[in-house]
TIRO-2110 file (N, C-alpha, C; in Angstrom, 1 decimal):
// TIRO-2110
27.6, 8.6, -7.5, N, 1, A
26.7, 9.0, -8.6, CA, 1, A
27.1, 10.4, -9.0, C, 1, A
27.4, 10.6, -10.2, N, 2, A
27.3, 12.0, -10.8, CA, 2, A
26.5, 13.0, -11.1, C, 2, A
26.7, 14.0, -11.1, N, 3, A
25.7, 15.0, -11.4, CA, 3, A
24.7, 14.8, -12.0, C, 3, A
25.8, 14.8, -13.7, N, 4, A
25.1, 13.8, -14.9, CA, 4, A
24.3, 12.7, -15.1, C, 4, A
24.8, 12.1, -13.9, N, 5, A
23.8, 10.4, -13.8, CA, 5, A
22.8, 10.8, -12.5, C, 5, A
22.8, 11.7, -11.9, N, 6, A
21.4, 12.0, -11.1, CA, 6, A
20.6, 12.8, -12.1, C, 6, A
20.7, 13.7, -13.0, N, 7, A
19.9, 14.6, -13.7, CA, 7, A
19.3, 13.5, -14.8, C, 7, A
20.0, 12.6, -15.1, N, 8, A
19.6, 11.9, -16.0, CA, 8, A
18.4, 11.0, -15.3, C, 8, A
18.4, 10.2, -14.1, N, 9, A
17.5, 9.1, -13.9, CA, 9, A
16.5, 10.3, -13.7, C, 9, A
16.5, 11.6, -13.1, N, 10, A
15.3, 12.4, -13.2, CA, 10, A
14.4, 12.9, -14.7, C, 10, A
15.7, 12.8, -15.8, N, 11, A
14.8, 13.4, -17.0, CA, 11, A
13.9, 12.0, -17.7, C, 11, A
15.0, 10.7, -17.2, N, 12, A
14.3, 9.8, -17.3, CA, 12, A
12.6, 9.6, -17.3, C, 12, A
12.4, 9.8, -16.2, N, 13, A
11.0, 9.5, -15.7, CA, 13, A
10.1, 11.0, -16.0, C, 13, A
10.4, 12.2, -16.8, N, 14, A
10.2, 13.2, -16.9, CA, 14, A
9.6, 14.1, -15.9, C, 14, A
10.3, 14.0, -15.2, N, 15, A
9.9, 14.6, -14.1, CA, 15, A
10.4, 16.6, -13.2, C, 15, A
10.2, 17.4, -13.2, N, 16, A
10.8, 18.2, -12.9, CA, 16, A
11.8, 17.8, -11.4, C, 16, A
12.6, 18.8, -11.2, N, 17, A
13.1, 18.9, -9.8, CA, 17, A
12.6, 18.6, -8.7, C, 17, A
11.3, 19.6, -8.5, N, 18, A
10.6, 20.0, -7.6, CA, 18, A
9.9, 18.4, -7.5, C, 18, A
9.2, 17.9, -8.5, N, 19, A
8.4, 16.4, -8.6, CA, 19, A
9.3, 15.5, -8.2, C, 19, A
10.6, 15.3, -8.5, N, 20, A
12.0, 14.2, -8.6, CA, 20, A
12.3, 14.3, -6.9, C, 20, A
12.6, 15.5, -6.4, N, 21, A
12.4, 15.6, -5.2, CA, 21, A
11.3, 15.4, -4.2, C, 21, A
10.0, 15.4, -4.7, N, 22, A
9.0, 14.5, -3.9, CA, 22, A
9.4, 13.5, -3.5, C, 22, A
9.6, 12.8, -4.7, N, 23, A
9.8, 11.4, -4.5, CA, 23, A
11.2, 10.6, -3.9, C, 23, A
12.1, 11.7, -3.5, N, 24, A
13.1, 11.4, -3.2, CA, 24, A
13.1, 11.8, -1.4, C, 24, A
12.6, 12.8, -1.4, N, 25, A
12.1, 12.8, -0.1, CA, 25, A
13.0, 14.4, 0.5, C, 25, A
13.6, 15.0, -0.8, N, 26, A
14.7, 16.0, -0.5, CA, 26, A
13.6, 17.3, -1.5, C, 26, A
14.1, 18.7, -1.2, N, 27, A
13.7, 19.9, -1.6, CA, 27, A
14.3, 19.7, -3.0, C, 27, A
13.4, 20.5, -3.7, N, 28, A
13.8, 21.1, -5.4, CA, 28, A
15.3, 21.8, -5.3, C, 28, A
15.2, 22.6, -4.1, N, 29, A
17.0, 23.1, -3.7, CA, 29, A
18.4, 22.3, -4.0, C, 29, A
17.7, 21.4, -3.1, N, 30, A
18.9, 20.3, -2.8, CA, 30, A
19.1, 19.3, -4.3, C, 30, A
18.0, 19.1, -5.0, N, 31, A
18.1, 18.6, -6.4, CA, 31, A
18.8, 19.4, -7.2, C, 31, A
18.4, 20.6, -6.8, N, 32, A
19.6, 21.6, -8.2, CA, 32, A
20.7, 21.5, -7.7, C, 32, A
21.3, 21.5, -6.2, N, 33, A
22.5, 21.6, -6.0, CA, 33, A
23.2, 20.3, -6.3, C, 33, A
22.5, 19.0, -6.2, N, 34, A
23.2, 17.6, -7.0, CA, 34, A
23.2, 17.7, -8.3, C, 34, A
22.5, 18.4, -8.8, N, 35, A
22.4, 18.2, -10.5, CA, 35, A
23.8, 19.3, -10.9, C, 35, A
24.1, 20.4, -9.7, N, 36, A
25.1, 21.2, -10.0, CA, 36, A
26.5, 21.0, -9.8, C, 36, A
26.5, 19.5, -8.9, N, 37, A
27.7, 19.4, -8.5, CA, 37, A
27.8, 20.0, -7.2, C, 37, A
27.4, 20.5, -6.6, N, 38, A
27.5, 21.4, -4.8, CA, 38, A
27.8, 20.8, -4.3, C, 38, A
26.7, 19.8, -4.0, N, 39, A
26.9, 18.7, -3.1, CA, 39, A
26.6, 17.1, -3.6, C, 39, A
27.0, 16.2, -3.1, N, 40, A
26.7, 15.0, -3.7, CA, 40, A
26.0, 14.2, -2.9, C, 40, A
24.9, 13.5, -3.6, N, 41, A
23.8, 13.1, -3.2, CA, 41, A
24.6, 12.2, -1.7, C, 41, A
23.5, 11.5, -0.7, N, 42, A
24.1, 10.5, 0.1, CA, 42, A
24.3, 9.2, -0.6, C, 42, A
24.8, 8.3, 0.1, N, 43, A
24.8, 6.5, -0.7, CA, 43, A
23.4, 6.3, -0.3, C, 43, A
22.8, 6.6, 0.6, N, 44, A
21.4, 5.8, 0.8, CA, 44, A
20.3, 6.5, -0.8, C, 44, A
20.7, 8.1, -1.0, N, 45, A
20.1, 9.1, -1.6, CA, 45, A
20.6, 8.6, -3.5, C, 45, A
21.5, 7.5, -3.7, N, 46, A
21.6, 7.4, -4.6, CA, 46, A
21.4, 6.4, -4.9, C, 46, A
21.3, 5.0, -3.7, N, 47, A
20.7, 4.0, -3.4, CA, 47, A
19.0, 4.1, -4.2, C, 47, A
18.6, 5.1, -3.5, N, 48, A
17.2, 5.1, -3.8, CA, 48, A
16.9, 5.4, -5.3, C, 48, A
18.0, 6.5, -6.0, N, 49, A
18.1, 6.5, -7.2, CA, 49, A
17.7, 5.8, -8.4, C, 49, A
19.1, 4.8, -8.0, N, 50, A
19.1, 3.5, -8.3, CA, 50, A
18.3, 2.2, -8.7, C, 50, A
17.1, 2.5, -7.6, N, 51, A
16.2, 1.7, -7.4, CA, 51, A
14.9, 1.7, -8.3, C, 51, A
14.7, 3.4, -8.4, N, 52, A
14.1, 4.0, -9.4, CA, 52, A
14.5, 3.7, -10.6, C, 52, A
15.7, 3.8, -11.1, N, 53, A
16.0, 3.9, -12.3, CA, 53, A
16.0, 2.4, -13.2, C, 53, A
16.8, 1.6, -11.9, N, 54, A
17.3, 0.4, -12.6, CA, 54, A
15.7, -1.0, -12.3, C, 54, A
15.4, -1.0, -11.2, N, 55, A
15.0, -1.6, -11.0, CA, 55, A
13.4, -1.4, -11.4, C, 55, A
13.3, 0.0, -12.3, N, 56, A
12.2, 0.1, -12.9, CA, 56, A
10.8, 0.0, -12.0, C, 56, A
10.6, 0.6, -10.4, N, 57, A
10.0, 0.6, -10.3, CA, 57, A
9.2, 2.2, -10.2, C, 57, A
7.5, 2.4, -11.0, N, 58, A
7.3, 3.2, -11.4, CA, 58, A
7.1, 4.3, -10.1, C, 58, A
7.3, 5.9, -10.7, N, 59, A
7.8, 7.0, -9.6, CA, 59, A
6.3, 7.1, -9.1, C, 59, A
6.6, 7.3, -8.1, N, 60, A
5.3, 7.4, -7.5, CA, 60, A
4.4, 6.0, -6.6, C, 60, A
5.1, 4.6, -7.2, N, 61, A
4.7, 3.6, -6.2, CA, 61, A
5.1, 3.4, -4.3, C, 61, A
4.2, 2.8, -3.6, N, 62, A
4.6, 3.3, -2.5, CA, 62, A
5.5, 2.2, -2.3, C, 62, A
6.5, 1.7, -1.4, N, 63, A
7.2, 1.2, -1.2, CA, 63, A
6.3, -0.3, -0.7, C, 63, A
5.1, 0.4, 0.3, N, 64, A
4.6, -0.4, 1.5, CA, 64, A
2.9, 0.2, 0.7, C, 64, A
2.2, -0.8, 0.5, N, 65, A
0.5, -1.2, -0.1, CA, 65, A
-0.1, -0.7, 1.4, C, 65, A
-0.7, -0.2, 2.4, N, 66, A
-1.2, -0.4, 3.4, CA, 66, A
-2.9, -0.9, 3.1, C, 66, A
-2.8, -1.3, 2.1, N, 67, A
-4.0, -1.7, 1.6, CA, 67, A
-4.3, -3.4, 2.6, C, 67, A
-5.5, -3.6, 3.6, N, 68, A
-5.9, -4.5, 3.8, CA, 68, A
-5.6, -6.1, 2.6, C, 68, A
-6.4, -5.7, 1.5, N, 69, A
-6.2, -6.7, 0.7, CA, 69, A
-4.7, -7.3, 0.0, C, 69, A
-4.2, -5.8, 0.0, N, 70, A
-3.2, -6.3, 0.0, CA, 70, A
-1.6, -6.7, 0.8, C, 70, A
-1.6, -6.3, 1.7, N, 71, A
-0.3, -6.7, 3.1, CA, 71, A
-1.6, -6.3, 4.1, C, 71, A
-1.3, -7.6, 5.0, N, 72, A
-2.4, -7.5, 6.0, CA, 72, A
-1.9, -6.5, 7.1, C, 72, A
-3.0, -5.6, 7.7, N, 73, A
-2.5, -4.8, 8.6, CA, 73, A
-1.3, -5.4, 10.1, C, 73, A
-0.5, -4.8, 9.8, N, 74, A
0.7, -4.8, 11.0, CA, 74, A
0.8, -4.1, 12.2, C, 74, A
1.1, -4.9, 13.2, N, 75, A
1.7, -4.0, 14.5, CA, 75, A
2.0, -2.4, 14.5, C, 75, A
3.2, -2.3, 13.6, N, 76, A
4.2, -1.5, 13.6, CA, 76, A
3.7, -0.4, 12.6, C, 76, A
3.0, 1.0, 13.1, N, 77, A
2.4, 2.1, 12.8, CA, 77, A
3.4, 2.5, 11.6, C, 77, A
4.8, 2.3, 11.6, N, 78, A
5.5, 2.9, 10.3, CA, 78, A
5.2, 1.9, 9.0, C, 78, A
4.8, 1.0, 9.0, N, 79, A
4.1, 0.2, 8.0, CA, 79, A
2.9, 0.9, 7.0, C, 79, A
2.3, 1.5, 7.7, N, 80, A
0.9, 1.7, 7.2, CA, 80, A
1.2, 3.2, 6.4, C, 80, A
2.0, 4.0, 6.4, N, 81, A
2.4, 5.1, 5.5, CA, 81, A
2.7, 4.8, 4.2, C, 81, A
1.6, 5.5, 3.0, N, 82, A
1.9, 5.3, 2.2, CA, 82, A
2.4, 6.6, 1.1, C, 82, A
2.9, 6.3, 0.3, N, 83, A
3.6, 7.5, -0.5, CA, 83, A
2.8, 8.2, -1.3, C, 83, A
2.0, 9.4, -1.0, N, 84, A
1.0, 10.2, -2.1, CA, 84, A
1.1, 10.1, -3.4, C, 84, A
0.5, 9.7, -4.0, N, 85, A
0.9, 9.9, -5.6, CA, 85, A
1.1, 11.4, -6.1, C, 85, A
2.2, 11.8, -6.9, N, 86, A
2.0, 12.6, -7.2, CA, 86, A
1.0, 13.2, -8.2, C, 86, A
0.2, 14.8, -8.4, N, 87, A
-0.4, 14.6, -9.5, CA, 87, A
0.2, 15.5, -10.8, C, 87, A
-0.5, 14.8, -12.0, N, 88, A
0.5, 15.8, -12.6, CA, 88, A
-0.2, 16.2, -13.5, C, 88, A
-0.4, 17.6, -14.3, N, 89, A
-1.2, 18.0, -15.4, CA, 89, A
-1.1, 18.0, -16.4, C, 89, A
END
């Protein structure tokens, strides 16, 4: 993934750095330095990009519902984390 094609799936979804990096799970830092070319994102880090961008799922959905009604509660405590929505003004 290129610079240009990470800065883009972020302007995509209009999102700042700081926000694009919530959802990615990395600092506003580390966003500017891929957008700069410094460093290049990881495969899992562009994987997830990807996922966002192409597969159209909206920023801010959690991966995993821990909602009773909807995935019934599980064993496995990493299940039940869900992704904060971001808010935005």
């Amino acid at each position: 993934m290129t610079p240009a094609q990470f800065r883009s799936a972020r302007k995509s979804f209009d999102l700042t750095q700081k926000e694009w990096g919530h959802y990615l799970g990395i600092g506003r830092e580390h966003v500017a330095k891929i957008e700069a070319g410094t460093v290049k994102p990881s495969k899992t880090l562009a994987k997830l990009v990807a996922m966002y961008q192409f597969v159209l799922l909206p920023v801010g959905t959690p991966l995993y519902n821990s909602d009773p009604d909807v995935n019934p509660p599980r064993d496995d405590a990493a299940w039940t984390v869900d992704t904060p929505p971001l808010a935005r003004k």
